[in-house]
GUSE-646471 format. One record per residue: residue number from 1; residue in three letters; chain; x, y, z of N, C-alpha, C in turn. Coordinates in steps of 0.2 Angstrom, whole numbers, always signed. Example, Ala and Ser with C-alpha at 12.3 -4.5 7.8 and 13.67 -1.06 7.14 Angstrom:
<recs>
REC; 1; ALA; A; +66; -28; +39; +62; -22; +39; +66; -16; +39
REC; 2; SER; A; +64; -11; +35; +68; -5; +36; +64; +0; +39
</recs>
This chain:
<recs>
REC; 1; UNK; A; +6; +107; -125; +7; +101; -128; +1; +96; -126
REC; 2; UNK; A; -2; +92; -129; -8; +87; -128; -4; +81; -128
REC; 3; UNK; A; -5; +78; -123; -2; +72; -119; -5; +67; -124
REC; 4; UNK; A; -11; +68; -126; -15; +61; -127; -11; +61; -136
REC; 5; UNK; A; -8; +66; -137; -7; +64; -145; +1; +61; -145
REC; 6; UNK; A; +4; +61; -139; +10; +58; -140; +9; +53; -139
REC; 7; UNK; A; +15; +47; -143; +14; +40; -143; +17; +36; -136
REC; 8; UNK; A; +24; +40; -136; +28; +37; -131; +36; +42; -130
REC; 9; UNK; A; +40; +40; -126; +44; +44; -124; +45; +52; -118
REC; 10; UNK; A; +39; +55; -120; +39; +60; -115; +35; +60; -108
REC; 11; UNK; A; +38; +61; -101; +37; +57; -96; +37; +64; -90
REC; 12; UNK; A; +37; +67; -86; +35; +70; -80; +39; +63; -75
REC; 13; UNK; A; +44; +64; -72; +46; +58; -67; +46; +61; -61
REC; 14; UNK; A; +43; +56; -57; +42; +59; -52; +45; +51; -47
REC; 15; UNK; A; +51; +51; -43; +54; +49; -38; +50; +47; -31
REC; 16; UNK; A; +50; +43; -30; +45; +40; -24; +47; +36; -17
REC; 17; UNK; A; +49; +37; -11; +54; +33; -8; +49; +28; -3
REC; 18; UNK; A; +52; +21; -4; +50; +16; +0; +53; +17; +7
REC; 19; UNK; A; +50; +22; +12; +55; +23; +18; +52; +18; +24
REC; 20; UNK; A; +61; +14; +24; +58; +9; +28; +62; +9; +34
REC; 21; UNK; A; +60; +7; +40; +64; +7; +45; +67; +0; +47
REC; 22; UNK; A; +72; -2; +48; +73; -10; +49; +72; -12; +56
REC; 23; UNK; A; +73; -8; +61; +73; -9; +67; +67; -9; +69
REC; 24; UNK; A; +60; -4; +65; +54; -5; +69; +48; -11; +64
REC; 25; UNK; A; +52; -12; +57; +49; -15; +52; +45; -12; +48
REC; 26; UNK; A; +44; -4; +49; +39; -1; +45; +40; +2; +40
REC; 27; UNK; A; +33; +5; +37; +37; +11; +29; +32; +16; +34
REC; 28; UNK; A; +37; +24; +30; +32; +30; +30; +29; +32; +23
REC; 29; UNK; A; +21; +34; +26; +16; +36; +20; +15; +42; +24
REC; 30; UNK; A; +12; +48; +18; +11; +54; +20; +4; +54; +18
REC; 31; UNK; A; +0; +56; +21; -8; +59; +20; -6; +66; +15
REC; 32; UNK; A; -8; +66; +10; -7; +70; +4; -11; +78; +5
REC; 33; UNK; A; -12; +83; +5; -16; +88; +4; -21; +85; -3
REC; 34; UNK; A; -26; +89; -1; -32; +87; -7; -30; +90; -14
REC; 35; UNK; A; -27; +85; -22; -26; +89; -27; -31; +88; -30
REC; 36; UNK; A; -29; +93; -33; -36; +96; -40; -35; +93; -46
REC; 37; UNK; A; -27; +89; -46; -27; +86; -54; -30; +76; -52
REC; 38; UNK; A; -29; +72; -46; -28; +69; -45; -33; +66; -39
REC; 39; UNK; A; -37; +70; -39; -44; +68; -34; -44; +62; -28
REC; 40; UNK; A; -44; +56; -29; -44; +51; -28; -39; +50; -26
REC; 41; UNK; A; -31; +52; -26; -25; +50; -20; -27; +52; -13
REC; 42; UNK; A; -27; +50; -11; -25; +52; -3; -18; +50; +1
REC; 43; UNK; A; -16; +42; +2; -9; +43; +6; -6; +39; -1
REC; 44; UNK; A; -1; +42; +1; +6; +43; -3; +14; +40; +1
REC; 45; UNK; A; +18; +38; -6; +26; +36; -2; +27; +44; -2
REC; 46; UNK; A; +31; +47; +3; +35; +54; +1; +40; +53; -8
REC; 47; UNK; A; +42; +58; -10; +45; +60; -14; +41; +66; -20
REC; 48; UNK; A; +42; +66; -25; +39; +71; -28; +42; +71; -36
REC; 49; UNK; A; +43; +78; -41; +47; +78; -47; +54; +77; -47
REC; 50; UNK; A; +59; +74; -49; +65; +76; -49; +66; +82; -56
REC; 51; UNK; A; +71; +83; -56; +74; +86; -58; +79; +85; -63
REC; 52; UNK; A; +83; +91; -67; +89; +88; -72; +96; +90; -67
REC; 53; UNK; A; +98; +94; -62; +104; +93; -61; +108; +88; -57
REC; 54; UNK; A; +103; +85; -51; +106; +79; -51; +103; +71; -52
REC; 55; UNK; A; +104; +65; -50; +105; +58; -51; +98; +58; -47
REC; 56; UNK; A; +95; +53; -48; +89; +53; -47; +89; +51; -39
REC; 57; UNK; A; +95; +45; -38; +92; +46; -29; +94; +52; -27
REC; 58; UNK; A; +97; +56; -29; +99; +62; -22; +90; +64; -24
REC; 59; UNK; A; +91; +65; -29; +82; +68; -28; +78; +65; -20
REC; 60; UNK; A; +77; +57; -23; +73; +53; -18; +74; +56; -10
REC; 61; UNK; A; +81; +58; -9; +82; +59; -4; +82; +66; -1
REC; 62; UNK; A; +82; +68; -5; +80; +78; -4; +72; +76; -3
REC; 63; UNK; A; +67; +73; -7; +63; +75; -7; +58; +72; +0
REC; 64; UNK; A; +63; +64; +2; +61; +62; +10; +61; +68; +14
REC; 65; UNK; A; +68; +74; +13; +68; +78; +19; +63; +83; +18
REC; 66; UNK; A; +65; +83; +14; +59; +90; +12; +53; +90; +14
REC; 67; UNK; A; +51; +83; +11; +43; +83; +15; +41; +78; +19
REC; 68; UNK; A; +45; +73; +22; +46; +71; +28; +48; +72; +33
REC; 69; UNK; A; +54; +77; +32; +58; +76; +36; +62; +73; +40
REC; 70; UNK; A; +63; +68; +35; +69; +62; +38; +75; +63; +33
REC; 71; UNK; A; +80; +58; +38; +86; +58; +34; +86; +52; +30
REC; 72; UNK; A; +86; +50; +24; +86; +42; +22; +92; +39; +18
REC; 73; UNK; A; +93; +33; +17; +99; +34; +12; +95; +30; +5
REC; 74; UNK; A; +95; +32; -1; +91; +26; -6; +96; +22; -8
REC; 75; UNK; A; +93; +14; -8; +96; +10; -9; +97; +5; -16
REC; 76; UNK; A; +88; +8; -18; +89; +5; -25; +83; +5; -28
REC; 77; UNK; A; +82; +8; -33; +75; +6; -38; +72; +1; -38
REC; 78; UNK; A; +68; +1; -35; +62; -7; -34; +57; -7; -38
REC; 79; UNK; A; +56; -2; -41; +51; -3; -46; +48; +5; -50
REC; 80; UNK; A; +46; +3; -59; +43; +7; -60; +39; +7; -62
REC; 81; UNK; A; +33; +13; -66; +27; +12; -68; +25; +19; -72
REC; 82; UNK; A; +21; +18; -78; +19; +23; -80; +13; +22; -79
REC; 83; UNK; A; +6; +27; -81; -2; +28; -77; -3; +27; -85
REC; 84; UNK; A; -9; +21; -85; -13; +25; -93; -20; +32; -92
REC; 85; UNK; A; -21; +31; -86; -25; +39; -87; -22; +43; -84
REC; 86; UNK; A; -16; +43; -84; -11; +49; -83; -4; +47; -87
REC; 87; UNK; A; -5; +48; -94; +0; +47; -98; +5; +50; -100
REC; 88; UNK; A; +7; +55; -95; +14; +59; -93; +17; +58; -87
REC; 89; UNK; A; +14; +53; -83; +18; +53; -77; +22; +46; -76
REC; 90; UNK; A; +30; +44; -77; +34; +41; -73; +34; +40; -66
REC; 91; UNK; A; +31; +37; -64; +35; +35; -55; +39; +30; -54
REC; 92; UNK; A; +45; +32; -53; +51; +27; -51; +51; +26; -43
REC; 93; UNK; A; +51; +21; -39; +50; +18; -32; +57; +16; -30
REC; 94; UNK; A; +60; +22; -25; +67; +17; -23; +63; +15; -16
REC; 95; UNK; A; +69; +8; -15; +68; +6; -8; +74; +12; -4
REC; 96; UNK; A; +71; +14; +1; +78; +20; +5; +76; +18; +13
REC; 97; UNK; A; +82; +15; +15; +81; +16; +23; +82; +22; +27
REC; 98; UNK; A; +75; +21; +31; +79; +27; +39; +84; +28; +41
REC; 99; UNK; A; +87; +34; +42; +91; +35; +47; +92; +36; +54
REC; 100; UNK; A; +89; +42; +52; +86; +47; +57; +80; +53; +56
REC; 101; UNK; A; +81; +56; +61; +76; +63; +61; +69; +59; +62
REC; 102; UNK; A; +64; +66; +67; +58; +65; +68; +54; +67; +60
REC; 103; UNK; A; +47; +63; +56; +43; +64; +51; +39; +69; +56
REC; 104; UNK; A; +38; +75; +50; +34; +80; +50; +33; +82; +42
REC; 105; UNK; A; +25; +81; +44; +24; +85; +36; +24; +91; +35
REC; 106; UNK; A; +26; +90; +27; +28; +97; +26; +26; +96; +19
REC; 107; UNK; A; +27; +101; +14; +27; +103; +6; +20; +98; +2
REC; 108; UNK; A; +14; +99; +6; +9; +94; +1; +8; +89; +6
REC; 109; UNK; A; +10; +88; +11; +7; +82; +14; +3; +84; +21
REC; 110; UNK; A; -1; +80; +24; -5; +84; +30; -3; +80; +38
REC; 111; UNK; A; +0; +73; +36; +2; +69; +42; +7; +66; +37
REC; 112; UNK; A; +10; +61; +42; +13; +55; +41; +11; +49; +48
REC; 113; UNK; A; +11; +44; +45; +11; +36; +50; +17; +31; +47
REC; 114; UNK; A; +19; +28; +52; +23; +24; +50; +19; +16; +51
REC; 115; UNK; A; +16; +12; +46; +13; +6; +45; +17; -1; +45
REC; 116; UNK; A; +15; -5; +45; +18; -11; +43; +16; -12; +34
REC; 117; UNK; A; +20; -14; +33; +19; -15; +26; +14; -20; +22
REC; 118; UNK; A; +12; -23; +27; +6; -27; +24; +1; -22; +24
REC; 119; UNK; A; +2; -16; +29; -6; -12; +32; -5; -9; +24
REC; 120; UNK; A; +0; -6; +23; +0; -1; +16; -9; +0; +13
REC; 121; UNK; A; -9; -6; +10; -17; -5; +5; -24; -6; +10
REC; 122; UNK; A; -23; -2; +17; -28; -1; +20; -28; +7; +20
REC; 123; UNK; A; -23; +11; +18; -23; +17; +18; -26; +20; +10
REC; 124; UNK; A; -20; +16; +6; -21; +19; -2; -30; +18; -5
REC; 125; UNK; A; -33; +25; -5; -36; +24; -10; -36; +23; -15
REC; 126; UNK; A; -31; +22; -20; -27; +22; -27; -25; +13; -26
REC; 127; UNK; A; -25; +12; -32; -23; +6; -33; -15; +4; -31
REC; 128; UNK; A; -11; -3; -30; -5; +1; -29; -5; -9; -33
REC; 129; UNK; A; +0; -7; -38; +2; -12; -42; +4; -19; -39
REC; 130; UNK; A; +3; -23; -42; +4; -31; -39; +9; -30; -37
REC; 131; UNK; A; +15; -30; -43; +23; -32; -42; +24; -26; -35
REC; 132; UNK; A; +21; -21; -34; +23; -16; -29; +21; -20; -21
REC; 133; UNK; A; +15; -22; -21; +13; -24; -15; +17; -32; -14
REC; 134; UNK; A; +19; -36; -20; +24; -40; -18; +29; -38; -15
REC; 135; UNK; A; +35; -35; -16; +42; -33; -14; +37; -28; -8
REC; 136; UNK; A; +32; -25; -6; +31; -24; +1; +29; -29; +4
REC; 137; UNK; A; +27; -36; +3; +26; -41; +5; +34; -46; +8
REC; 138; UNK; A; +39; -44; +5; +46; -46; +8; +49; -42; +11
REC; 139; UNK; A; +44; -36; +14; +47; -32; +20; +45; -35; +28
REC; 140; UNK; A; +37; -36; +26; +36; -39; +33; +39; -43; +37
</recs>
């Protein structure tokens, strides 16, 4: 399939979790392995594709353990976005709080830190959208 000849509808979604802790005030970012489609990301929220057999937050929350290693619970879709130079990817942003478990990276990532949310756009080499650094502007 050639992405660039379709107009609209078809989408690659990929689930993103804003993990945030209440009690220390931070989020977790993962340092990403170096991709080959994608050059220029480096830190990232955890999450990754979902899938069709379940609801998109169980995804969110699998994919926190999976490759963070925490327990979260997601609380709610805070934003989404499509790329126009990557015009098959959906990323949907849930806010998910901490539970528990120690962060270890794992599946694609090389660290984790846990940040204050204003630090966020000191780590992302990627742009990270207005409305997105807003609502992490109501965490601090």
């Amino acid at each position: 399939m050639n992405w660039k000849d379709e107009k609209e509808g078809i989408f690659l979604v990929n689930v993103l979790g804003i993990i945030y802790d209440p009690k220390t005030k931070q989020i977790l970012i993962g340092k990403r392995v170096n991709d080959k489609y994608i050059s220029q990301l480096s830190w990232v929220f955890p999450g990754g594709k979902a899938g069709y057999e379940q609801d998109l937050e169980t995804y969110v929350v699998t994919k926190a353990r999976e490759k963070a290693g925490v327990k979260v619970d997601a609380k709610n879709v805070i934003f989404a976005k499509t790329y126009p130079e990557k015009r098959e990817f959906l990323s949907i942003y849930y806010y998910c709080e901490y539970i528990d478990g120690e962060p270890s990276p794992n599946e694609g990532l090389l660290e984790l830190k846990w940040v204050k949310p204003s630090e966020v756009v000191n780590y992302f080499t990627t742009s990270l959208h207005p409305k997105l650094l807003e609502y992490l502007k109501t965490l601090d």
